[in-house]
Chimera marker file (.cmm) of the C-alpha trace (Angstrom):
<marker_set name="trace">
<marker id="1" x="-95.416" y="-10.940" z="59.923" r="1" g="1" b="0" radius="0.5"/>
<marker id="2" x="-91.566" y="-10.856" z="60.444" r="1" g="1" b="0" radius="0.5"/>
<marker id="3" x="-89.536" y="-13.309" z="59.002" r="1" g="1" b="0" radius="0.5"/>
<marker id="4" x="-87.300" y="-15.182" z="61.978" r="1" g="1" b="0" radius="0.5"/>
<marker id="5" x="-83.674" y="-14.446" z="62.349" r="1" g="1" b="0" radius="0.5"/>
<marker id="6" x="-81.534" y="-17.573" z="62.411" r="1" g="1" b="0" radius="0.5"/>
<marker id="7" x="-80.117" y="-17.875" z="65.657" r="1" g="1" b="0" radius="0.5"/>
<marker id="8" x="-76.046" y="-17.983" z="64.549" r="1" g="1" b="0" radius="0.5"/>
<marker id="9" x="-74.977" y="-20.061" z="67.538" r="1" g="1" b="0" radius="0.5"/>
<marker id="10" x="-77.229" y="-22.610" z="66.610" r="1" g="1" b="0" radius="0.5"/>
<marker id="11" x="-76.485" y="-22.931" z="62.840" r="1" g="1" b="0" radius="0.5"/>
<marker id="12" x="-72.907" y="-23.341" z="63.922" r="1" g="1" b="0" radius="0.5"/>
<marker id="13" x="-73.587" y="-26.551" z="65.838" r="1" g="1" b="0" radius="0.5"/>
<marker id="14" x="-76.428" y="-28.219" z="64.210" r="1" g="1" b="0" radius="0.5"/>
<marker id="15" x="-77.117" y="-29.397" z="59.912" r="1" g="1" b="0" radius="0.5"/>
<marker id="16" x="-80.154" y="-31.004" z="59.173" r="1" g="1" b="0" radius="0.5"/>
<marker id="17" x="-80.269" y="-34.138" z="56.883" r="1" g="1" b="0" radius="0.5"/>
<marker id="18" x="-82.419" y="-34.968" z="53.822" r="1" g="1" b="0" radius="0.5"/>
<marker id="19" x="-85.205" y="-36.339" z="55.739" r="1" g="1" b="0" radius="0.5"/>
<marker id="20" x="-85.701" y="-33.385" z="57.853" r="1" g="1" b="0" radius="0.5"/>
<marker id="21" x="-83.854" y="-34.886" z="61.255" r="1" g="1" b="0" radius="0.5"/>
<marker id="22" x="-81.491" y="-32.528" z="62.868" r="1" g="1" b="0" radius="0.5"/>
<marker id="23" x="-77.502" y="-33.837" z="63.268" r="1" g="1" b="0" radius="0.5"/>
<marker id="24" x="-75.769" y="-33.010" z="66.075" r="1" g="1" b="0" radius="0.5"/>
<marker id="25" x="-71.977" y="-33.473" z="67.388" r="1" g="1" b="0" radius="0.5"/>
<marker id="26" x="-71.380" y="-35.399" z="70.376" r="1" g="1" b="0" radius="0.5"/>
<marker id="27" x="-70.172" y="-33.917" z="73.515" r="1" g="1" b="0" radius="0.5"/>
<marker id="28" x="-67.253" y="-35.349" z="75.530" r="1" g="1" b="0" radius="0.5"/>
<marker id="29" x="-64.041" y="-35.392" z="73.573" r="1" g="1" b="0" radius="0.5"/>
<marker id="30" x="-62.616" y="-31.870" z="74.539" r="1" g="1" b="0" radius="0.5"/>
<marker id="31" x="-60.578" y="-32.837" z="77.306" r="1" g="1" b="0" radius="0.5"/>
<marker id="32" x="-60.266" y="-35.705" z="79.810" r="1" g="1" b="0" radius="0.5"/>
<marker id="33" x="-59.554" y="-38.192" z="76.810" r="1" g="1" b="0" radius="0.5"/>
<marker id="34" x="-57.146" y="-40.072" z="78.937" r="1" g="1" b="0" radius="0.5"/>
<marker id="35" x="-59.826" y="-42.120" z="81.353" r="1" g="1" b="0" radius="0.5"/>
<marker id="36" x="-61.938" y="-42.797" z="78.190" r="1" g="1" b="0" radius="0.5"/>
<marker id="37" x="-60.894" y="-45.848" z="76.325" r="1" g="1" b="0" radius="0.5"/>
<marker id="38" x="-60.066" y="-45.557" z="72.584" r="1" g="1" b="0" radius="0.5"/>
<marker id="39" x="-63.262" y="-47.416" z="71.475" r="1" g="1" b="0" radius="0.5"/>
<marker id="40" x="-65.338" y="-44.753" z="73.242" r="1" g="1" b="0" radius="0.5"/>
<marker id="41" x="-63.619" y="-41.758" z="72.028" r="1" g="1" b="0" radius="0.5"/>
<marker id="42" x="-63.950" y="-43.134" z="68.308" r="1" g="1" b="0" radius="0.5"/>
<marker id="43" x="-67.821" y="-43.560" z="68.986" r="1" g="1" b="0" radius="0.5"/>
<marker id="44" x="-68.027" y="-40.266" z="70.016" r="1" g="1" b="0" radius="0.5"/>
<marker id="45" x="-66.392" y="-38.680" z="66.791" r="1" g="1" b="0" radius="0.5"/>
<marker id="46" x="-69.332" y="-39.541" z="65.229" r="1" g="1" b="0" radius="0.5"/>
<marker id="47" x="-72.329" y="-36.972" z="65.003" r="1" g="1" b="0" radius="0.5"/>
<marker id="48" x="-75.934" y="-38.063" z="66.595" r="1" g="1" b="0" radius="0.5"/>
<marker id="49" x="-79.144" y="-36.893" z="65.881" r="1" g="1" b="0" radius="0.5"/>
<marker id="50" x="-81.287" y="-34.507" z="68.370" r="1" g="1" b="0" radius="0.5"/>
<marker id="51" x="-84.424" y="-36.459" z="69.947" r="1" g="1" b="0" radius="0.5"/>
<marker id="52" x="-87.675" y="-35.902" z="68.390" r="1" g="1" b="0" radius="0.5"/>
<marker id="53" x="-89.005" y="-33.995" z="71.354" r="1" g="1" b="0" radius="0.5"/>
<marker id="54" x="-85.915" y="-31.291" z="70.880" r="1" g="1" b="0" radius="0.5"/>
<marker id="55" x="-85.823" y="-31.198" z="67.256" r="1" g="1" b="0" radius="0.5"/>
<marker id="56" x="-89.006" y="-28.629" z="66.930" r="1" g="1" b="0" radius="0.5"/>
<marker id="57" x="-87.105" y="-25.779" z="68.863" r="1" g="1" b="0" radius="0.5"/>
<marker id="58" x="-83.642" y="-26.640" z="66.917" r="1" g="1" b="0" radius="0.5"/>
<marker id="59" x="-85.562" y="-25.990" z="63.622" r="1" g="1" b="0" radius="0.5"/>
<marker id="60" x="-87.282" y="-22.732" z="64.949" r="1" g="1" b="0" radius="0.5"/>
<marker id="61" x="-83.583" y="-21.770" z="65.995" r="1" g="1" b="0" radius="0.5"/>
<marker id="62" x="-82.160" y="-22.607" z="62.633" r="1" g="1" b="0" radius="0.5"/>
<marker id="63" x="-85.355" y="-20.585" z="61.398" r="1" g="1" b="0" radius="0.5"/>
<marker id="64" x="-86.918" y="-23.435" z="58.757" r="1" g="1" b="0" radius="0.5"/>
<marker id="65" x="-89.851" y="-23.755" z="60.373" r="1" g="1" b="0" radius="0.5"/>
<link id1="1" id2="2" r="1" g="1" b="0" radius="0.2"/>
<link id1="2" id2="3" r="1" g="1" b="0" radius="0.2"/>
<link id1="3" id2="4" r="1" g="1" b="0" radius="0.2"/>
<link id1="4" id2="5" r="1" g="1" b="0" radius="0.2"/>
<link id1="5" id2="6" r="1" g="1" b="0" radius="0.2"/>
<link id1="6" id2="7" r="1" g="1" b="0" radius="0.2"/>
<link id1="7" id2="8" r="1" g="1" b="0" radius="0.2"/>
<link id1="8" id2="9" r="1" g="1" b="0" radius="0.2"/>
<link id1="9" id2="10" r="1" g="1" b="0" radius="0.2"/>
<link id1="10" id2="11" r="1" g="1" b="0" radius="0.2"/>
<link id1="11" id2="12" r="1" g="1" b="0" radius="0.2"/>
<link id1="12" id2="13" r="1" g="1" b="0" radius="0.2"/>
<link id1="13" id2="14" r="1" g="1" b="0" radius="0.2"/>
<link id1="14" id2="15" r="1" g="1" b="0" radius="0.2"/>
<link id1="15" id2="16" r="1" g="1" b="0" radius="0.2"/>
<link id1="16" id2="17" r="1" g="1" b="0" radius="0.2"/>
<link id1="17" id2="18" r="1" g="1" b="0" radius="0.2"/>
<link id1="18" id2="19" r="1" g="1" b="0" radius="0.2"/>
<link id1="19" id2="20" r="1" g="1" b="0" radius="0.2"/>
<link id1="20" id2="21" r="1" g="1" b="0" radius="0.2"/>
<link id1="21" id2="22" r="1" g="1" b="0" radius="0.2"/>
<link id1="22" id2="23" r="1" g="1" b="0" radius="0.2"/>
<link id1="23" id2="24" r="1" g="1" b="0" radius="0.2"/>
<link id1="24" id2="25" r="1" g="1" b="0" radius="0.2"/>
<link id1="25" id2="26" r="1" g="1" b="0" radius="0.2"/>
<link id1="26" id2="27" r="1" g="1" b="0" radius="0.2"/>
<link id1="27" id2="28" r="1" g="1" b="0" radius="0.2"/>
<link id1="28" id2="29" r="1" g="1" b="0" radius="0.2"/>
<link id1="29" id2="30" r="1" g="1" b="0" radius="0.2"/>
<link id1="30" id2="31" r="1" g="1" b="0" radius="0.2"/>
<link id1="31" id2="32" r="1" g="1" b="0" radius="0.2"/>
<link id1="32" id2="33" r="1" g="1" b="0" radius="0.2"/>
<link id1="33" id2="34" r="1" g="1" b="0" radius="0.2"/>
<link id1="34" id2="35" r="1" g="1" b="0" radius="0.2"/>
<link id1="35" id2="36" r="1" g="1" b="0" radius="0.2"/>
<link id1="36" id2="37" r="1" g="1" b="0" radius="0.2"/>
<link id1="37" id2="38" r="1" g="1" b="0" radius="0.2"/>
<link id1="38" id2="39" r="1" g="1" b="0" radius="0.2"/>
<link id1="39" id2="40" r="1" g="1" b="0" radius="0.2"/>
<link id1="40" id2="41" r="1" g="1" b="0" radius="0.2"/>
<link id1="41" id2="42" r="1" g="1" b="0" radius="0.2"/>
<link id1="42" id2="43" r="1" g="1" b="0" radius="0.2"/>
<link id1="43" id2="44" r="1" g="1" b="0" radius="0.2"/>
<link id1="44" id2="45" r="1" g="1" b="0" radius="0.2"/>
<link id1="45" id2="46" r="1" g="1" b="0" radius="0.2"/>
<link id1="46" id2="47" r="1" g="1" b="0" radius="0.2"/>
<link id1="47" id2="48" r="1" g="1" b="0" radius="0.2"/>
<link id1="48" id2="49" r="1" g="1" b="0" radius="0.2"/>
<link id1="49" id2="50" r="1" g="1" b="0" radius="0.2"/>
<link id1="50" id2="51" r="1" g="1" b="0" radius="0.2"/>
<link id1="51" id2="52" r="1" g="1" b="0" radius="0.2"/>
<link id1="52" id2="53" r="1" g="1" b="0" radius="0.2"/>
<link id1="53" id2="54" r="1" g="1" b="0" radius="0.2"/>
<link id1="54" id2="55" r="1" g="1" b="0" radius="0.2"/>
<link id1="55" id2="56" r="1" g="1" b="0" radius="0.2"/>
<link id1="56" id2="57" r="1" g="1" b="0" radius="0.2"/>
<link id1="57" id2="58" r="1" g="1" b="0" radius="0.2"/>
<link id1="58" id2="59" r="1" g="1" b="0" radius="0.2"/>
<link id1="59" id2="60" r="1" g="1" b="0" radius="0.2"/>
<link id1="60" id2="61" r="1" g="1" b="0" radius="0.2"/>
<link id1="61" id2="62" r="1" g="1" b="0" radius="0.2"/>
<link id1="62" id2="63" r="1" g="1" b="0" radius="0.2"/>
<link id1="63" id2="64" r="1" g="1" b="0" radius="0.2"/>
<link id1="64" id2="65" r="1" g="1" b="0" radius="0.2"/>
</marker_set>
């Protein structure tokens, strides 16, 4: 059996953390910033996790099983 090939787009935009969870950058601060008030555009500088549901394909992509 081939190994998998770690898909490159996804290893740029997601790390996984010591438990095993997948991190993830939010979306919404590339432009538009001027509607959004300062509180919400410091929340959103802040990286997220993916949901549980999404996290199995991410770690296929990222090829770690």
């Amino acid at each position: 059996m081939p190994k998998l090939k770690t898909n490159r787009g996804a290893a740029k935009r997601f790390k996984l953390t010591g438990t095993g969870k997948v991190k993830r950058k939010k979306s919404g601060l590339r432009h538009i910033l001027t509607s959004k008030s300062n509180a919400q555009k410091r929340g959103l500088r802040k990286s997220g996790l993916v949901s549980d549901s999404d996290s199995r394909a991410v770690k296929r992509m990222l090829a770690c099983g």
